[in-house]
C-alpha positions in Angstrom: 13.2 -58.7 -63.4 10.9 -56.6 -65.6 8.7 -59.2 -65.8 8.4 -59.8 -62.0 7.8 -55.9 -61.8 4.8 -56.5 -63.4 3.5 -58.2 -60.5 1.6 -55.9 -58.1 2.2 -58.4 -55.3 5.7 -58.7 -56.2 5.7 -54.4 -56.0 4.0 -54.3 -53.2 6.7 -56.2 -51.6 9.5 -54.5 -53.0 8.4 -51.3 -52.1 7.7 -52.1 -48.3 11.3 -53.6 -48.4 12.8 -50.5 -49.6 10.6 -48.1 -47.2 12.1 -49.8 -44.6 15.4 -49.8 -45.7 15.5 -46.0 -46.3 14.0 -45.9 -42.4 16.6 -47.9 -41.0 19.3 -45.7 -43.2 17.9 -42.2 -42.3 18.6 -43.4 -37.9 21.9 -42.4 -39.1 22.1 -38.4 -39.3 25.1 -38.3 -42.0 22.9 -40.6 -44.4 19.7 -38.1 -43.7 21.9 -34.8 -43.9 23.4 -36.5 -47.6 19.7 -37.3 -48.4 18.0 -33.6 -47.7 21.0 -32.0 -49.8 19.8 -34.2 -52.7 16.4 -33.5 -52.7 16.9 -30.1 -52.1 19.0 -30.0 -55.1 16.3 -31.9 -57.1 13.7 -29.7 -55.7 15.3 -26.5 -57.0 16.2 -27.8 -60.3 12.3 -28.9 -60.6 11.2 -25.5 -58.9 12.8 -24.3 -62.2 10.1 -25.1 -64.4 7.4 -22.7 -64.2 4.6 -25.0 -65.0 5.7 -27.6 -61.9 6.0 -24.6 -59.2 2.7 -23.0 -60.0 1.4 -26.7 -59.3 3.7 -27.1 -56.5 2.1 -23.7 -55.0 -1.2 -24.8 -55.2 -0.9 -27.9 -53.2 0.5 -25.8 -50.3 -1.8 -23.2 -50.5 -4.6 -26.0 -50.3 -2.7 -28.0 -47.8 -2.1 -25.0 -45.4 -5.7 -23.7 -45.9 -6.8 -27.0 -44.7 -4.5 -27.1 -41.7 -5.2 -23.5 -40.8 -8.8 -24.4 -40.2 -7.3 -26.0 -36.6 -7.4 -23.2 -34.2 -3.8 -24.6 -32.8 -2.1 -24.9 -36.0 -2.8 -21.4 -36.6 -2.2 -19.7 -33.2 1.5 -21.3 -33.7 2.1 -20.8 -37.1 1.0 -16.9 -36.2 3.7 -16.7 -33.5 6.5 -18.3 -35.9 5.7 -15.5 -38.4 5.6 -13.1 -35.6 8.9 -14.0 -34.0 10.3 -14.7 -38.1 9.0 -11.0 -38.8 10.5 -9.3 -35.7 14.3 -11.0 -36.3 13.6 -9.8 -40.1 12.7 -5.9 -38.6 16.0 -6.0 -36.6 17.7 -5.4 -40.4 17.7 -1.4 -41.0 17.3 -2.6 -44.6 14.7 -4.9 -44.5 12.4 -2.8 -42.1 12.7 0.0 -45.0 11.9 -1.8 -47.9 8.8 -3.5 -45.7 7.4 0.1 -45.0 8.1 1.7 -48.6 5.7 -1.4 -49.7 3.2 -0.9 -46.6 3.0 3.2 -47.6 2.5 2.1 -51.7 -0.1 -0.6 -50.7 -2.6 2.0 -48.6 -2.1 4.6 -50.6 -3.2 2.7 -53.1 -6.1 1.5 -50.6 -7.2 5.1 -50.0 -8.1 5.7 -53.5 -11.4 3.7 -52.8 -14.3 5.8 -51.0 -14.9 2.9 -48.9 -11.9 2.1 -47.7 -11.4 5.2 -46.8 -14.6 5.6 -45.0 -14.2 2.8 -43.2 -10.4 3.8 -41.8 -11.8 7.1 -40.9 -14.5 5.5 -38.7 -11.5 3.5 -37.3 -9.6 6.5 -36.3 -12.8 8.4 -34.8 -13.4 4.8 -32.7 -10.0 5.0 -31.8 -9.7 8.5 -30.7 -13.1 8.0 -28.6 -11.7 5.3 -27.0 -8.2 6.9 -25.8 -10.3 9.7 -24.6 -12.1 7.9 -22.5 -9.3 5.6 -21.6 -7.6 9.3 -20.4 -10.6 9.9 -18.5 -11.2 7.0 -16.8 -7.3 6.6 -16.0 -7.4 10.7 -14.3 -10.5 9.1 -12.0 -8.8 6.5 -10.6 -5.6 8.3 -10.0 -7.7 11.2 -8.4 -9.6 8.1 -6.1 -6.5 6.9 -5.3 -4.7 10.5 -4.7 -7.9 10.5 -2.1 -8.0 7.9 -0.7 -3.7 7.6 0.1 -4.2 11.4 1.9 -6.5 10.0 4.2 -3.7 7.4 4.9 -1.5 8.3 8.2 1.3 6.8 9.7 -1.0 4.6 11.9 0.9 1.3 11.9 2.8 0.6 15.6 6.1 -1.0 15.4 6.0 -3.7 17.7 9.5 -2.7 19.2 9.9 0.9 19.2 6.2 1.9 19.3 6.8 4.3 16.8 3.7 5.6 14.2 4.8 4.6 10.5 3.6 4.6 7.2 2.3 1.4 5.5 4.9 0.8 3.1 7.6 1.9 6.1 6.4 -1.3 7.6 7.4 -5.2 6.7 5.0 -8.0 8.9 6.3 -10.7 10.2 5.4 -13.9 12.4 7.4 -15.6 15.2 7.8 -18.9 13.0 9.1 -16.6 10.2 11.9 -14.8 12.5 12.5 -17.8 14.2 13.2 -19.6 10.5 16.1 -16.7 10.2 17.6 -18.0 13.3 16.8 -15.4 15.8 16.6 -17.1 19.3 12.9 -17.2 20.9 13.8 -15.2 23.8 15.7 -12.5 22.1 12.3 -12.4 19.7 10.7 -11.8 23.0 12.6 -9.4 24.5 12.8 -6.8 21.4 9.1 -7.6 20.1 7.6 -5.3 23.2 4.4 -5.1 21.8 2.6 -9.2 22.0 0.8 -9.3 18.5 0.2 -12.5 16.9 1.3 -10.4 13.8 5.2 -8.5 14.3 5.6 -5.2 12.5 8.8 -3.6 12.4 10.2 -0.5 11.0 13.5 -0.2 8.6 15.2 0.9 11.6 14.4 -2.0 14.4 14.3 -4.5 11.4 17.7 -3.7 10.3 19.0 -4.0 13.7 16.9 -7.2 14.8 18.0 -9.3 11.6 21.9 -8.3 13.2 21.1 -10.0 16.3 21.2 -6.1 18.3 18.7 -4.8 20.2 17.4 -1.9 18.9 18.4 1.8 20.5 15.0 3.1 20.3 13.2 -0.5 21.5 10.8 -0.1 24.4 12.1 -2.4 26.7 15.4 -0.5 27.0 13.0 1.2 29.5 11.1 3.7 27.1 7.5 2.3 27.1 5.0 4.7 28.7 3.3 3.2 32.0 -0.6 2.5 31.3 -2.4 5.3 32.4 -4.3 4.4 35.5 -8.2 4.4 35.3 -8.5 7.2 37.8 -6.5 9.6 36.0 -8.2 8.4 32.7 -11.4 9.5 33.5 -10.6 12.9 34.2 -11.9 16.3 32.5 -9.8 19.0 31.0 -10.4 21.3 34.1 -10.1 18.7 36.9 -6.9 18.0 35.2 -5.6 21.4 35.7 -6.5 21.6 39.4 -4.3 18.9 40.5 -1.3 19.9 37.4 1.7 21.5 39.4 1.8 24.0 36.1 -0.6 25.2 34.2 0.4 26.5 30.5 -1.3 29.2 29.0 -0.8 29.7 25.0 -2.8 30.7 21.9 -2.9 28.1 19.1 -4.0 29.4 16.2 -4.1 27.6 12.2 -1.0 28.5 10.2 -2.0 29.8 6.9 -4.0 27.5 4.5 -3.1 24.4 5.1 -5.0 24.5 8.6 -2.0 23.3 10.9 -1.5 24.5 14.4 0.8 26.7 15.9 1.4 28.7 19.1 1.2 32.6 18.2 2.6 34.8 21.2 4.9 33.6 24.1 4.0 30.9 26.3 3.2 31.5 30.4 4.0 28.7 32.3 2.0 29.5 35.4 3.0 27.3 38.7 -0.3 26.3 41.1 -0.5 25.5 44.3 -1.9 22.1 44.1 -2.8 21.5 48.0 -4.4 25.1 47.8 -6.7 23.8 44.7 -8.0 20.8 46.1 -8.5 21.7 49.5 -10.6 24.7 48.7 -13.5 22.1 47.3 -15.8 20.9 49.6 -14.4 17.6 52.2 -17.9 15.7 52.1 -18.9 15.0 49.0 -20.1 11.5 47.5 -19.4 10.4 43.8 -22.6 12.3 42.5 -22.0 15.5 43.5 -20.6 18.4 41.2 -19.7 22.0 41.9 -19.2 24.7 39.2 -15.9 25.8 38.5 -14.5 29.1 36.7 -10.8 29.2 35.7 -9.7 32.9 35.0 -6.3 34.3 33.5 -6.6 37.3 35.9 -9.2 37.5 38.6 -10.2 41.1 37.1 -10.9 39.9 33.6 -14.9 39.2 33.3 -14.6 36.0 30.6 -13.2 32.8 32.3 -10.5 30.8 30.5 -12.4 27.3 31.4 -15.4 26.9 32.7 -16.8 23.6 33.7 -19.1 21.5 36.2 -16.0 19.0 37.7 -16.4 16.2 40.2 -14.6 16.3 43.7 -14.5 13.0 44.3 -13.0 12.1 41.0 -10.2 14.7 42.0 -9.3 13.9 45.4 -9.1 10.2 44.1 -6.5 11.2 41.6 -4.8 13.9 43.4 -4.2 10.7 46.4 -2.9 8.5 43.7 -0.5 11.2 42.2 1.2 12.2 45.3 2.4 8.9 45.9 4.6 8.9 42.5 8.3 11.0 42.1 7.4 13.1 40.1 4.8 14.8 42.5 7.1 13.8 45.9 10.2 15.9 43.7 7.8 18.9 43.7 7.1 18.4 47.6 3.1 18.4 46.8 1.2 16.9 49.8 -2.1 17.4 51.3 -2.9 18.7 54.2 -6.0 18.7 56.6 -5.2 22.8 57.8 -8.2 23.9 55.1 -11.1 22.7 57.2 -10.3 25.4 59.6 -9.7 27.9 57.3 -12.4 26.8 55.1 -15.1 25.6 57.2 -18.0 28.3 57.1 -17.2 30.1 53.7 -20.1 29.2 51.1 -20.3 29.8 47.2 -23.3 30.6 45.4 -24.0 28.7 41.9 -22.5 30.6 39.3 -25.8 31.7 36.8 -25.3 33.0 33.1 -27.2 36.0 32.9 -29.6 34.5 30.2 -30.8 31.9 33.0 -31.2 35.2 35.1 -33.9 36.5 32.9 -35.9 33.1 32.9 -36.4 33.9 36.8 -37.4 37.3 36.7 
């Protein structure tokens, strides 16, 4: 047998016919788990000898240098210390002993000029750059301060109408409320407001996801009716002249922060609407314009309001509003009894005394 084993052919052999042996053994994990035990057990007996583990140390210093050189290989073999070395810190003892050596090793660092040079410009880079960080954190947060104070509760809910905040608001579509089985028509009836895009409030959402119709939505019959183009188009003062009431206050700002508020009592002064309008002139077309003076009391010299207003403009509003409740509950009407009355009175313009001494 000795003799065969001299054969390099024969070896060759042998050994191929044990390699895959051993393979075909270690498939079964209680032959592998037997097998690591007794090389570990070889291994630390060998590990023993001095001379064999400085050799033994070199070849894996050289093998991992070599494999460390792969970018991948070392970004993984970073985190498995990193992970190791954090599950090591979790032992009180451990995390002591690892500073006491940290503290020996700089001091012992700091003895050398350089070093020590060097970690000071470290610390003066570092310093600079937290500064900065601070300062570059406090403008933003002062931009953003800024710029949320300008923000105002301008977003409409598309049920109640109501004015909310941004974040107050959640957006929705009708395949998205349909998808949490609310019927089409019910989607219809509570969504007042037709956006391609639904916003609703905490309030009407919280409601509309329980199948109810919200308290406050607008077509429970408290939407405001579009203002109609001929009352649109009216001026402060040709407002006043057909108003049943006429409110006179002083609104002044409340301290610094610039907010208004009534200062006094308030007068709530009824007019004679039929009495207004039928003292301007009957013929008029829609360019003409008469001067118009509204006093407080007829012996105080400045005029409350003071404007150039439009007669035609105010008859055709004054018409429209007499057809609608709330004017027919006041018993305002027009009547024709003012051309008599009215017929051969004239006013003059009214000048400003600084256009009187332009004509002198």
């Amino acid at each position: 047998m000795r003799e065969r084993r001299t054969d390099d052919e024969f070896r060759l052999l042998a050994n191929r016919r044990r390699a895959n042996s051993h393979k075909i053994g270690r498939q079964n994990n209680e032959f592998k788990t037997d097998e690591n035990k007794r090389r570990a057990e070889v291994h630390k007996i060998e590990r023993q000898n001095d001379e064999f583990k400085t050799q033994e140390n070199k070849r894996r210093a050289e093998a991992l240098k070599i494999e460390r050189q792969n970018d991948e290989f070392k970004t993984q073999e970073n985190k498995r210390r990193a992970e190791a070395l954090k599950i090591e810190r979790q032992n009180d003892e451990f995390k002591t002993q690892e500073n006491e050596r940290r503290l020996k090793s700089l001091k012992i660092k700091r003895e050398e000029e350089e070093y020590k040079e060097e970690e000071r410009r470290r610390n003066a880079s570092r310093m600079r750059m937290s500064r900065d960080k601070y300062e570059n954190n406090f403008h933003l947060m002062k931009l953003n301060y800024e710029s949320k104070i300008k923000e105002g509760p301008t977003h409409i809910c598309s049920c109640c109408g109501g004015l909310w905040f941004e974040y107050s608001i959640k957006e929705f579509t009708v395949e998205m409320l349909r998808n949490k089985g609310l019927p089409k028509e019910f989607i219809d009836n509570v969504c007042y407001l037709k956006n391609t895009i639904i916003k609703l409030c905490v309030t009407c959402r919280k409601d509309i996801m329980l199948h109810k119709v919200p308290n406050l939505c607008l077509s429970n019959g408290l939407a405001f009716h579009e203002v109609p183009d001929c009352l649109k188009i009216l001026t402060e003062l040709e407002e006043r002249l057909i108003s049943p009431r006429i409110p006179f206050m002083v609104i002044r700002t409340l301290g610094f922060c610039k907010q208004f508020g009534l200062k006094g009592n308030l007068v709530n002064v009824p007019m004679n609407v039929d009495t207004n309008v039928s003292i301007l002139p009957r013929s008029f077309s829609d360019t003409h314009t008469i001067q118009l003076k509204i006093m407080r009391q007829m012996k105080n010299k400045n005029a409350f309001m003071y404007e150039i207003i439009r007669p035609k403009v105010v008859h055709t509003a004054i018409k429209y509003l007499i057809r609608q409740e709330l004017y027919k509950d006041e018993g305002i009407v027009i009547s024709n009894d003012w051309i008599k009355e009215y017929s051969n009175e004239r006013e003059n313009f009214i000048v400003n005394d600084e256009d009187k001494k332009l004509n002198v």
